[in-house]
PyMOL Python script that loads the backbone (N, CA, C, O; Angstrom):
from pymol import cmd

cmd.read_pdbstr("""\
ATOM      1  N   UNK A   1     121.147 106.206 109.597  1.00  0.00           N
ATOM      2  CA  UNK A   1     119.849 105.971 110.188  1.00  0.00           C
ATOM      3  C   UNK A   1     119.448 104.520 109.966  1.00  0.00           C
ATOM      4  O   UNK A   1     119.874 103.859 109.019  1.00  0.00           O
ATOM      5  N   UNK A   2     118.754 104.138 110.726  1.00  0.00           N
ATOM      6  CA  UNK A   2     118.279 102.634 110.579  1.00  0.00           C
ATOM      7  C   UNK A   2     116.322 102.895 110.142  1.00  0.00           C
ATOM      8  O   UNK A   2     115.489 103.609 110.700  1.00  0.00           O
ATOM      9  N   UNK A   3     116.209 102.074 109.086  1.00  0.00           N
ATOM     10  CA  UNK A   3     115.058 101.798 108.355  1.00  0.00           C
ATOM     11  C   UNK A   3     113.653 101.618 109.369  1.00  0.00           C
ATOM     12  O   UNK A   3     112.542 101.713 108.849  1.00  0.00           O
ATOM     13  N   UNK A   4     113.805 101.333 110.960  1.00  0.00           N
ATOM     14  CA  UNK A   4     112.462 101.379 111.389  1.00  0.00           C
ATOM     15  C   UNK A   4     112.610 102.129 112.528  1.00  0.00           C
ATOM     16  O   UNK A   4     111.926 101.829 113.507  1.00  0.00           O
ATOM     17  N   UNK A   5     113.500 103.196 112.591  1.00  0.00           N
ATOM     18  CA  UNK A   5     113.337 104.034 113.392  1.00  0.00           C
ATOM     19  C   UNK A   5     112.688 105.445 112.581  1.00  0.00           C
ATOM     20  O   UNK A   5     112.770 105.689 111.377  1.00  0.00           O
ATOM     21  N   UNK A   6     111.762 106.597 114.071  1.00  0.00           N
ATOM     22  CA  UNK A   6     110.901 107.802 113.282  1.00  0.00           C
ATOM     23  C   UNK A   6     111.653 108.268 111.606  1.00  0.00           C
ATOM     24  O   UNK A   6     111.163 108.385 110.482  1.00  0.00           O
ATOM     25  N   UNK A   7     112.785 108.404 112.057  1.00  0.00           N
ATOM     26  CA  UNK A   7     113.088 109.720 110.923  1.00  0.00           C
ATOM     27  C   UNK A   7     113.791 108.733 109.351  1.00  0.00           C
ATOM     28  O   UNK A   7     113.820 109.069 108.167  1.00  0.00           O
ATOM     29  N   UNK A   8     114.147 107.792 109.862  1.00  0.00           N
ATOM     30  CA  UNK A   8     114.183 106.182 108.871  1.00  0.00           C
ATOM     31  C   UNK A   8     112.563 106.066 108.031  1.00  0.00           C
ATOM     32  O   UNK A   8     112.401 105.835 106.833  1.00  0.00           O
ATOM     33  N   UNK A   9     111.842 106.226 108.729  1.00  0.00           N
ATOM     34  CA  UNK A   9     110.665 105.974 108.327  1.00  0.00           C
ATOM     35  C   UNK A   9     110.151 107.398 107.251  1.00  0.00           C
ATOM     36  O   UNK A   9     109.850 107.426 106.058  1.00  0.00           O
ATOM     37  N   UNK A  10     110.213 108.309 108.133  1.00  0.00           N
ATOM     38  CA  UNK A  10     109.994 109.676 107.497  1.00  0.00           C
ATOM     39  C   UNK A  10     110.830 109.738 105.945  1.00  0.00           C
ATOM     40  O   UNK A  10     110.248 110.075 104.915  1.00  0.00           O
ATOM     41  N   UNK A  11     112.194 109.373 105.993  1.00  0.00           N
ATOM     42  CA  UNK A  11     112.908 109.517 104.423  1.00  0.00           C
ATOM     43  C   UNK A  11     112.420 108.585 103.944  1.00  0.00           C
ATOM     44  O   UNK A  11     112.183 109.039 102.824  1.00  0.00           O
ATOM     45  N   UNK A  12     111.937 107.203 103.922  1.00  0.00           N
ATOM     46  CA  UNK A  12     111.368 105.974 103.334  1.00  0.00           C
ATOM     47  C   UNK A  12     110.222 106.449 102.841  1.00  0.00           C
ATOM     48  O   UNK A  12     109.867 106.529 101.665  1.00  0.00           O
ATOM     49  N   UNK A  13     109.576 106.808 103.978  1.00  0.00           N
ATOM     50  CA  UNK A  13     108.052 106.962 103.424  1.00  0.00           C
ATOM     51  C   UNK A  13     107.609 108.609 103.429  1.00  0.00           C
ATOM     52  O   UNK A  13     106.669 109.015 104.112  1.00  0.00           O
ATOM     53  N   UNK A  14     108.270 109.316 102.733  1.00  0.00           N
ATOM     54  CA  UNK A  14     108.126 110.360 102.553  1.00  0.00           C
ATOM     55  C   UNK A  14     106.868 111.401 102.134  1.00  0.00           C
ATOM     56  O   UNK A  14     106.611 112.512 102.596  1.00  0.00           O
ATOM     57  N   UNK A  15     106.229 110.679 101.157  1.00  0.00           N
ATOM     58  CA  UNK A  15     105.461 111.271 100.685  1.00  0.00           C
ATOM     59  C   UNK A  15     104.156 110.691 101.407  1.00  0.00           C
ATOM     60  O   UNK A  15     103.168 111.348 101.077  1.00  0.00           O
ATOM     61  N   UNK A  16     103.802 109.433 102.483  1.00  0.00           N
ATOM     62  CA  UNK A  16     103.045 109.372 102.691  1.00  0.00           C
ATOM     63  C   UNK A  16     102.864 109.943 104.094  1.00  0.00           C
ATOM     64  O   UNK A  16     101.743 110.317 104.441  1.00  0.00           O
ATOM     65  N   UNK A  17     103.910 110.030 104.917  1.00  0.00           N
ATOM     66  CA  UNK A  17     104.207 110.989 105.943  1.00  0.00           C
ATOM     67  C   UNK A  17     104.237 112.615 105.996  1.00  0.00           C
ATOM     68  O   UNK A  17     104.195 113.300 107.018  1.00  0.00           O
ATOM     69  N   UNK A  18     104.328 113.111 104.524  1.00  0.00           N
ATOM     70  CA  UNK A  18     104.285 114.660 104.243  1.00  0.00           C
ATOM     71  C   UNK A  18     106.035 115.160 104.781  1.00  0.00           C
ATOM     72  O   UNK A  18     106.176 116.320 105.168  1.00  0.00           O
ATOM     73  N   UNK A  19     107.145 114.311 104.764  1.00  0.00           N
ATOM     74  CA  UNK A  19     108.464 114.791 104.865  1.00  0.00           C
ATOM     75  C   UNK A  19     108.669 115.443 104.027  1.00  0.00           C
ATOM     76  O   UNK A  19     108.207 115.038 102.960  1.00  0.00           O
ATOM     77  N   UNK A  20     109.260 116.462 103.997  1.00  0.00           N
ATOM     78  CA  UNK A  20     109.848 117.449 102.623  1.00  0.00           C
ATOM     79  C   UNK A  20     111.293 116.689 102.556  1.00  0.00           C
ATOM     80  O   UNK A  20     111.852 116.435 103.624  1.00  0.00           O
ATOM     81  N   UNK A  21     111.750 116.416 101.637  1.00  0.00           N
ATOM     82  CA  UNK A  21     113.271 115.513 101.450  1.00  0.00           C
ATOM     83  C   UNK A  21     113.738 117.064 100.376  1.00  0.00           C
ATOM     84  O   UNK A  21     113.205 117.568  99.388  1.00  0.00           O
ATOM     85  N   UNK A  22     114.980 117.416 101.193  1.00  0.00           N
ATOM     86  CA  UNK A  22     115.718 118.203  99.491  1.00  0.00           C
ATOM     87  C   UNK A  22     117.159 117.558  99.534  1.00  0.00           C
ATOM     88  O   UNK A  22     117.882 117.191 100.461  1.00  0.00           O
ATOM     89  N   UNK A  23     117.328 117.570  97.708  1.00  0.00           N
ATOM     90  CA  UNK A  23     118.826 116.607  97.606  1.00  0.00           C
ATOM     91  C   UNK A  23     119.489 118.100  97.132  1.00  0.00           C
ATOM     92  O   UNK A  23     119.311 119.079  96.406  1.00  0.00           O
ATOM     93  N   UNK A  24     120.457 117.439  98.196  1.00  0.00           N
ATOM     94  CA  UNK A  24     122.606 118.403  97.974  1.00  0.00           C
ATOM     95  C   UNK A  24     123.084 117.207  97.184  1.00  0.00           C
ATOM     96  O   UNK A  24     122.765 116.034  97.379  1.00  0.00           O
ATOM     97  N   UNK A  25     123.977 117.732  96.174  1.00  0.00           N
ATOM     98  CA  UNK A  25     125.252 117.003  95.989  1.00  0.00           C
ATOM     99  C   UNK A  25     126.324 117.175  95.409  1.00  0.00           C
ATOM    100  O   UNK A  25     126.078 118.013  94.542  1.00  0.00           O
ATOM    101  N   UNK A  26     127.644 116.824  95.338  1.00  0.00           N
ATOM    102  CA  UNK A  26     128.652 117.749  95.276  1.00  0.00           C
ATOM    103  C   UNK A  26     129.256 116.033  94.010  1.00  0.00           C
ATOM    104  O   UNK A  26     128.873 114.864  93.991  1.00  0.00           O
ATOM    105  N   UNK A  27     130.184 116.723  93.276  1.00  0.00           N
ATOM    106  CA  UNK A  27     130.670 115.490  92.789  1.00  0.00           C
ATOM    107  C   UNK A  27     132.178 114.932  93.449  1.00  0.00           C
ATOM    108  O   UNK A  27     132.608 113.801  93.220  1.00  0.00           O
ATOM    109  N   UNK A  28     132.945 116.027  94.376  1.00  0.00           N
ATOM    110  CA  UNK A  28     133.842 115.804  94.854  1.00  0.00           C
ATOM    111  C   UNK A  28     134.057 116.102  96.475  1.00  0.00           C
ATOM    112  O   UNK A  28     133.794 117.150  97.065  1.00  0.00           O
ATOM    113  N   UNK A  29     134.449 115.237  96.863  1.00  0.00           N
ATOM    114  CA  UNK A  29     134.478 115.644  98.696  1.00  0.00           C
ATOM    115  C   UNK A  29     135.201 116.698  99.073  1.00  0.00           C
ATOM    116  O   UNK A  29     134.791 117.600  99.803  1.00  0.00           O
ATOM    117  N   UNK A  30     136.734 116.578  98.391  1.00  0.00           N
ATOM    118  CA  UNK A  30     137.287 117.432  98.442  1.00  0.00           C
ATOM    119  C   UNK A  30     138.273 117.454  97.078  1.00  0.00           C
ATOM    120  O   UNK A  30     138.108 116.470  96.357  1.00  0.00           O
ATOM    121  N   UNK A  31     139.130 118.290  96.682  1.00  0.00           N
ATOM    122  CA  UNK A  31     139.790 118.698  95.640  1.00  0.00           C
ATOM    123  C   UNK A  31     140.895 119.752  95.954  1.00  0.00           C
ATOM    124  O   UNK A  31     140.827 120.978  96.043  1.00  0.00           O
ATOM    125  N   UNK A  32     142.102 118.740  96.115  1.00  0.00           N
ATOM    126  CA  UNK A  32     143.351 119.365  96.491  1.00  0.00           C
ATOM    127  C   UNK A  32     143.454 119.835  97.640  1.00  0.00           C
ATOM    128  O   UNK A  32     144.232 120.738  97.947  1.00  0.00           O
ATOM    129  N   UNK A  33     142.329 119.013  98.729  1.00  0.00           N
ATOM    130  CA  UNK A  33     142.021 119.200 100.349  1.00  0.00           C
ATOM    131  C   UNK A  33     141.069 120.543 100.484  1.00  0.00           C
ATOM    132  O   UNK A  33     141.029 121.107 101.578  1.00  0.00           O
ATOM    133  N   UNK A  34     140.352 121.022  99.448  1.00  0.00           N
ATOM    134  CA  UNK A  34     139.481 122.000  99.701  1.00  0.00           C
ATOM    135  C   UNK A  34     138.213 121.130  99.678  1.00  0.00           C
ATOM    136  O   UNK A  34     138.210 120.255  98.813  1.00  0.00           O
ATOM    137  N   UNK A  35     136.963 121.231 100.606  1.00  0.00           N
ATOM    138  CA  UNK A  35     136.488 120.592 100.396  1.00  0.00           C
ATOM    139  C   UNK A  35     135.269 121.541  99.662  1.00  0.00           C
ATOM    140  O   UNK A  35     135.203 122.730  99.973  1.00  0.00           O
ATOM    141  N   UNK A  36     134.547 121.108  98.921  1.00  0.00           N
ATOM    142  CA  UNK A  36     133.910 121.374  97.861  1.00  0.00           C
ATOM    143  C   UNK A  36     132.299 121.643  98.149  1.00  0.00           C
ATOM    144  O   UNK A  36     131.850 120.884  99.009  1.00  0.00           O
ATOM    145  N   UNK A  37     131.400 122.528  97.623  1.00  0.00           N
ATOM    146  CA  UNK A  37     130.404 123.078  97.843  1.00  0.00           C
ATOM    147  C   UNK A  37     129.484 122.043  97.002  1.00  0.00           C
ATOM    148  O   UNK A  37     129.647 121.297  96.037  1.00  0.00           O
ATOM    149  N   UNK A  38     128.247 122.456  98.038  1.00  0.00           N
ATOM    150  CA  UNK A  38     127.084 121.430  97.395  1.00  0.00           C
ATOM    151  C   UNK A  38     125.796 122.297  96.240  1.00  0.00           C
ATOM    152  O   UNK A  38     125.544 123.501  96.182  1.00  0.00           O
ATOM    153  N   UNK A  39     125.224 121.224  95.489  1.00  0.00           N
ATOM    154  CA  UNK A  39     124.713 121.993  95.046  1.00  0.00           C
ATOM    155  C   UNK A  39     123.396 121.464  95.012  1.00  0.00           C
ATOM    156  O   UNK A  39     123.165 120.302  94.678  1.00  0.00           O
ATOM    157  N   UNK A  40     122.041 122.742  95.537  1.00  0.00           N
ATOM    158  CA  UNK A  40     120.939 122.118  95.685  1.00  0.00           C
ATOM    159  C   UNK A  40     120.014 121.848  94.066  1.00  0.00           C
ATOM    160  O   UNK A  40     119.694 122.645  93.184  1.00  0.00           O
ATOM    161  N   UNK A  41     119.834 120.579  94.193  1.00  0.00           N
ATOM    162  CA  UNK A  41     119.036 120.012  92.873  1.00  0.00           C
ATOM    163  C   UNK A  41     117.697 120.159  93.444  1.00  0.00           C
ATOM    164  O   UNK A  41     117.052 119.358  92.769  1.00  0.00           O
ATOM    165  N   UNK A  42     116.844 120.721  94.319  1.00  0.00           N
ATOM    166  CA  UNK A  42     115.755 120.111  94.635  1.00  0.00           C
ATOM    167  C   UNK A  42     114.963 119.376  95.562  1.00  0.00           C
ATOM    168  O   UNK A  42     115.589 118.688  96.368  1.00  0.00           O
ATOM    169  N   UNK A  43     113.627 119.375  95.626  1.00  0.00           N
ATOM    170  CA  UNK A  43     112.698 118.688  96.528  1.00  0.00           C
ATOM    171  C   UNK A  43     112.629 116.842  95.849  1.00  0.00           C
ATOM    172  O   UNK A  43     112.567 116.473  94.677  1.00  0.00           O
ATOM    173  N   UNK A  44     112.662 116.207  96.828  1.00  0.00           N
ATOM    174  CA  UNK A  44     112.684 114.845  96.177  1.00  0.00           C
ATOM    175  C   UNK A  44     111.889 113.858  96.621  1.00  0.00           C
ATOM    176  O   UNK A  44     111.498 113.922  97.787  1.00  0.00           O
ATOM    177  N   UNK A  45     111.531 112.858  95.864  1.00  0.00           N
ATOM    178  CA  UNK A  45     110.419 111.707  96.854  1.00  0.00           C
ATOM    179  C   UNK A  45     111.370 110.431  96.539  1.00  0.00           C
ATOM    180  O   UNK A  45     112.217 110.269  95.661  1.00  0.00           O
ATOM    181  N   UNK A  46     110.951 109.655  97.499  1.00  0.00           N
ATOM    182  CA  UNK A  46     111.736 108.097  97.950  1.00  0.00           C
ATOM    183  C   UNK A  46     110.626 107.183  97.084  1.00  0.00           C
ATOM    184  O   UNK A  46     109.405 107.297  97.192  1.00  0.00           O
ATOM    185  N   UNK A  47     111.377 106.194  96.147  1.00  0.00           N
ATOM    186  CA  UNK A  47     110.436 105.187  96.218  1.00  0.00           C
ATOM    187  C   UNK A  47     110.619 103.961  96.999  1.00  0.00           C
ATOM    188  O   UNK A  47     111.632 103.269  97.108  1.00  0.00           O
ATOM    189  N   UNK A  48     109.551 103.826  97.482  1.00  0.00           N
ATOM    190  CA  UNK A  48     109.935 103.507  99.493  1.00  0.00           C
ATOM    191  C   UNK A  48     110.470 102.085  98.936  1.00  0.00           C
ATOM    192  O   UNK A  48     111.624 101.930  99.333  1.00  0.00           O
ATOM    193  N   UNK A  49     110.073 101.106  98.232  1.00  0.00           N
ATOM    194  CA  UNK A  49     110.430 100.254  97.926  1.00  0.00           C
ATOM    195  C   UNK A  49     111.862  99.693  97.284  1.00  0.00           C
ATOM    196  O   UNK A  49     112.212  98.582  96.887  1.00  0.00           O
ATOM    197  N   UNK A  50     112.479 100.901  97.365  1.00  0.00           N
ATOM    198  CA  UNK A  50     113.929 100.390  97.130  1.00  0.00           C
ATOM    199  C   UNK A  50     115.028 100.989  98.516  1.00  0.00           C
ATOM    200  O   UNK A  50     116.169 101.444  98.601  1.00  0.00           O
ATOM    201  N   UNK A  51     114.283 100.774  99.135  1.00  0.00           N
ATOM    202  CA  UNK A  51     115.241 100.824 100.637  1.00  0.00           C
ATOM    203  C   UNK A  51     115.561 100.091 100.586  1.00  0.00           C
ATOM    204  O   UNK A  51     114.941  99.161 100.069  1.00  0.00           O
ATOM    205  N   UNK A  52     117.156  99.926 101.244  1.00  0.00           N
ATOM    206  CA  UNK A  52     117.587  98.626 101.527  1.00  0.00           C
ATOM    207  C   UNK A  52     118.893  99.262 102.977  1.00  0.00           C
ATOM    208  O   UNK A  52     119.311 100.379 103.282  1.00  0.00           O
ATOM    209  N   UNK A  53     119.100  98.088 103.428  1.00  0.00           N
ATOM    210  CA  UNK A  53     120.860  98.493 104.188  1.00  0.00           C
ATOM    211  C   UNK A  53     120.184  99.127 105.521  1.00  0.00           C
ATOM    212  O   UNK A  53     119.004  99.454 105.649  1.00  0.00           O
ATOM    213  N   UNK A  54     121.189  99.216 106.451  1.00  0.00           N
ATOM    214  CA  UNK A  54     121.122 100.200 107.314  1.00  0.00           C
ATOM    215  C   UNK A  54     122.389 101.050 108.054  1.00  0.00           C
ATOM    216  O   UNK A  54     123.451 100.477 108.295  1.00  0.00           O
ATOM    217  N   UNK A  55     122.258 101.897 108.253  1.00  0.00           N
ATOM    218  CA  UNK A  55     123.536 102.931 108.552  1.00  0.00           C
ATOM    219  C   UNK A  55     124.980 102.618 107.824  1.00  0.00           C
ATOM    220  O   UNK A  55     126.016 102.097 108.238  1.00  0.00           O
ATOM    221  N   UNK A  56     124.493 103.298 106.254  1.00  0.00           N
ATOM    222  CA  UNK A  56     123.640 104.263 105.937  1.00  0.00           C
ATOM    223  C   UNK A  56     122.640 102.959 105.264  1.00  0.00           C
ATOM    224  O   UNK A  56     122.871 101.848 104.787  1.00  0.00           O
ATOM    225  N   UNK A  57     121.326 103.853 105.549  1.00  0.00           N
ATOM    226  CA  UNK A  57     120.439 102.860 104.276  1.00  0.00           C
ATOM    227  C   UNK A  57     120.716 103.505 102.590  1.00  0.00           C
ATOM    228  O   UNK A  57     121.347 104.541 102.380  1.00  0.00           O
ATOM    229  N   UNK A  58     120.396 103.059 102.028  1.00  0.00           N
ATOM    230  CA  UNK A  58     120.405 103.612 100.587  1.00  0.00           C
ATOM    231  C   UNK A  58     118.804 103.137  99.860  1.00  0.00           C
ATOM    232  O   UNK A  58     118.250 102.048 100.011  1.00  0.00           O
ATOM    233  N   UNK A  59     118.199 104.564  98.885  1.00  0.00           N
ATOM    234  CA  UNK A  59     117.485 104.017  98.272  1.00  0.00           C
ATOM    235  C   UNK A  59     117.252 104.608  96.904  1.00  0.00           C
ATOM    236  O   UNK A  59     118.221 105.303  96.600  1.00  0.00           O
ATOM    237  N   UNK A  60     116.114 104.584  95.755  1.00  0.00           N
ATOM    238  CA  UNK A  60     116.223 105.494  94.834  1.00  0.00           C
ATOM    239  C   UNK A  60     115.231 106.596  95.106  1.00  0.00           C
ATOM    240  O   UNK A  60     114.398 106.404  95.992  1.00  0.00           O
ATOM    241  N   UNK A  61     115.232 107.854  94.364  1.00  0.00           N
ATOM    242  CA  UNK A  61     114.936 108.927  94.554  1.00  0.00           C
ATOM    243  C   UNK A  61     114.331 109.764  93.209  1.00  0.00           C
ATOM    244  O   UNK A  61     115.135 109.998  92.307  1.00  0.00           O
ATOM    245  N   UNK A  62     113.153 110.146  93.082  1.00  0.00           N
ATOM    246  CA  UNK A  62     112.479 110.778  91.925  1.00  0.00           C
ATOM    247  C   UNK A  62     113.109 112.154  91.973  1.00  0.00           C
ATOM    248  O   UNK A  62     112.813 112.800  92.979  1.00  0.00           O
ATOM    249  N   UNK A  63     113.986 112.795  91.023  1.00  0.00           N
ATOM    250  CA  UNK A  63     114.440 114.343  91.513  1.00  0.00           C
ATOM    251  C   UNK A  63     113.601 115.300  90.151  1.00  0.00           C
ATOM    252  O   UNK A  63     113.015 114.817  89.183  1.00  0.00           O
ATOM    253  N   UNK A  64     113.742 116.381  90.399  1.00  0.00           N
ATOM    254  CA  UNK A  64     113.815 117.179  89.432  1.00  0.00           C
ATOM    255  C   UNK A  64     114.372 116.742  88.206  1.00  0.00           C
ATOM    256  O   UNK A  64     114.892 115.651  87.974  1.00  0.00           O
ATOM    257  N   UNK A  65     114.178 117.904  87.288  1.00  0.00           N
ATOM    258  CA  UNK A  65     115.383 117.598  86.207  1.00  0.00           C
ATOM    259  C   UNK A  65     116.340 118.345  86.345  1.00  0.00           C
ATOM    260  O   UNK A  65     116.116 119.485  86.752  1.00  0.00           O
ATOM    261  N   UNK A  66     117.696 117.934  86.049  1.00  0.00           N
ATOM    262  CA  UNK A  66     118.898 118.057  86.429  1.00  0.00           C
ATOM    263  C   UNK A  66     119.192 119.491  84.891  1.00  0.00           C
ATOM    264  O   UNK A  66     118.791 119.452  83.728  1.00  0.00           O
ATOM    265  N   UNK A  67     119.763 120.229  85.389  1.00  0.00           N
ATOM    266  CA  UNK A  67     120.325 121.320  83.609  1.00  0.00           C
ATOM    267  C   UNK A  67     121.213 120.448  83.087  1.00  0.00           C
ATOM    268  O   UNK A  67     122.060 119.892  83.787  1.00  0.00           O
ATOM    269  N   UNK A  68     121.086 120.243  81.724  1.00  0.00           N
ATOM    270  CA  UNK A  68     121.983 119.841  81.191  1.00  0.00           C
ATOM    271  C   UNK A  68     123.681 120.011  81.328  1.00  0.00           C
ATOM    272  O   UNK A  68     124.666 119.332  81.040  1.00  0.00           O
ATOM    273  N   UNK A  69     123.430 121.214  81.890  1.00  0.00           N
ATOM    274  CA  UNK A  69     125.478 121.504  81.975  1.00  0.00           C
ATOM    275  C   UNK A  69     125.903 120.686  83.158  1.00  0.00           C
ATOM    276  O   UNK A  69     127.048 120.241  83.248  1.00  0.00           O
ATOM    277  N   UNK A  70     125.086 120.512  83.959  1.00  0.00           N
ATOM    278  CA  UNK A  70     125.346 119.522  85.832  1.00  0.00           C
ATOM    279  C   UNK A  70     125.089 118.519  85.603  1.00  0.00           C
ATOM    280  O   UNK A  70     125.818 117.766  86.248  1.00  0.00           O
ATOM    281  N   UNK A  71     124.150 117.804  84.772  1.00  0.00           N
ATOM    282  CA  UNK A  71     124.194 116.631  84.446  1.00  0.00           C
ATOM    283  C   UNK A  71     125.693 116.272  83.878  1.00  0.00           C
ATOM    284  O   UNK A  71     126.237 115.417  84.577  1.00  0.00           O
ATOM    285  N   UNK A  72     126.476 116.724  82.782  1.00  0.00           N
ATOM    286  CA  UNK A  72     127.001 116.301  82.184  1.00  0.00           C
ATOM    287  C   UNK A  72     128.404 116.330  83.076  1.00  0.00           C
ATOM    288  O   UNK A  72     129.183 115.418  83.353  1.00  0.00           O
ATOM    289  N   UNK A  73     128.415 117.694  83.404  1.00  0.00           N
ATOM    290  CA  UNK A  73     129.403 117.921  84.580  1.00  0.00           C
ATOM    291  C   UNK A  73     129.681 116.400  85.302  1.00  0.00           C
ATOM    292  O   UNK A  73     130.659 115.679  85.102  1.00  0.00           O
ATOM    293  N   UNK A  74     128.753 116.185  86.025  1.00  0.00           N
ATOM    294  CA  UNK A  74     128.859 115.144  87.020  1.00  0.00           C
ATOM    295  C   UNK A  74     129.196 113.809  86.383  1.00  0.00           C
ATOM    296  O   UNK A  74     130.132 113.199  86.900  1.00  0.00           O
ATOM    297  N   UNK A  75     128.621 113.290  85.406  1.00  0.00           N
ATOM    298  CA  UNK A  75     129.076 112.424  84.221  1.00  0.00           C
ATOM    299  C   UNK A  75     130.290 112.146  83.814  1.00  0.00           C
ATOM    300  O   UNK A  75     130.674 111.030  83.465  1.00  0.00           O
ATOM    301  N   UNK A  76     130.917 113.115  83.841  1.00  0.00           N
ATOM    302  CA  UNK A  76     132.372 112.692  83.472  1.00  0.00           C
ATOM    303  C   UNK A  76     133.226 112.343  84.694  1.00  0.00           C
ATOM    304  O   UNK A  76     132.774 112.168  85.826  1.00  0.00           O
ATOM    305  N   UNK A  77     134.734 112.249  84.276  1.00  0.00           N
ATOM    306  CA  UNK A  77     135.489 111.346  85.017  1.00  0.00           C
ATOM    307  C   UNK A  77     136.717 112.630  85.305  1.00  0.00           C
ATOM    308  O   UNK A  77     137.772 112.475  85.920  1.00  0.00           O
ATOM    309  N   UNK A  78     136.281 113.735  84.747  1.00  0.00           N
ATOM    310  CA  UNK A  78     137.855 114.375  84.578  1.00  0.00           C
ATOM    311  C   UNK A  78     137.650 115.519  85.724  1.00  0.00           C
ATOM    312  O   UNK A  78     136.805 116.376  85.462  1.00  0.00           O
ATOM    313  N   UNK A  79     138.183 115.594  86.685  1.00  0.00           N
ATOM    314  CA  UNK A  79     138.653 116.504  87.390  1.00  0.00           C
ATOM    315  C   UNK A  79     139.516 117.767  87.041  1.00  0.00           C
ATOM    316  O   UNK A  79     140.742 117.802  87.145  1.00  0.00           O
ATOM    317  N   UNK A  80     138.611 118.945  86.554  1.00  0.00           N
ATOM    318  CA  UNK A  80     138.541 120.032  85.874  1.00  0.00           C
ATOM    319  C   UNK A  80     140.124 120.853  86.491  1.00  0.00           C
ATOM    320  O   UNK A  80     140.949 121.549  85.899  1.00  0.00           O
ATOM    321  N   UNK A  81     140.058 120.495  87.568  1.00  0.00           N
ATOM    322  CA  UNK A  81     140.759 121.811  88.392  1.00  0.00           C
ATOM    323  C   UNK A  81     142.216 121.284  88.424  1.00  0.00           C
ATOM    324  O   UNK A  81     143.072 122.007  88.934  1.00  0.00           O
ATOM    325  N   UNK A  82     142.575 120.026  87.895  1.00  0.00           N
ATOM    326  CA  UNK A  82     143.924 119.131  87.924  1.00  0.00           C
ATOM    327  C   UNK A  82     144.294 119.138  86.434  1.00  0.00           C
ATOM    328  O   UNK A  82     145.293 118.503  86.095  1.00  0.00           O
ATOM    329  N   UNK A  83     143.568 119.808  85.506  1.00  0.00           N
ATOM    330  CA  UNK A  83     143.594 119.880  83.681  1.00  0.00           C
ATOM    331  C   UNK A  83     144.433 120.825  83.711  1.00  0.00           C
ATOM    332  O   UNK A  83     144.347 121.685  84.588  1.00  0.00           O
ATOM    333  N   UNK A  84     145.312 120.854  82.861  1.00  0.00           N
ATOM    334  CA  UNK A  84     146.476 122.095  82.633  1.00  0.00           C
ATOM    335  C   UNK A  84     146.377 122.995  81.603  1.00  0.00           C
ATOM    336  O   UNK A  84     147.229 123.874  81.467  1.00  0.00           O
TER     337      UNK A  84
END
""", "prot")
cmd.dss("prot")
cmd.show_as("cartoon", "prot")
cmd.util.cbc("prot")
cmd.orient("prot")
């Protein structure tokens, strides 16, 4: 999406537009060509001020709190399903 088009605007300015934003995220695309399920963390707000880029833009994001076991999960480097 590009930053000054409707729905650019809507994820930017989320909370002052009334957009509901919810974050998916998976830590792997795919794994051994399966591709891998997402997992919903939540309703989220943009702080509009760290938009940047366009297609894709990127910015930061206030989430929930994460459970400790998915936090940590995602944290590491080791690809569980390739461990012997």
């Amino acid at each position: 999406m590009k930053q000054d088009s409707e729905r650019g605007k809507d994820v930017i300015h989320n909370v002052e537009r009334k957009a509901h934003l919810h974050l998916f995220v998976r830590k792997f695309k795919e794994v051994e060509g399966i591709p891998q399920d997402y997992v919903y963390l939540g309703s989220v707000a943009t702080f509009s001020d760290t938009a940047k880029g366009e297609c894709p833009v990127s910015m930061n994001f206030a989430i929930p709190e994460v459970p400790e076991d998915l936090y940590n999960d995602f944290i590491t480097n080791v690809d569980k399903t390739k461990v012997e």
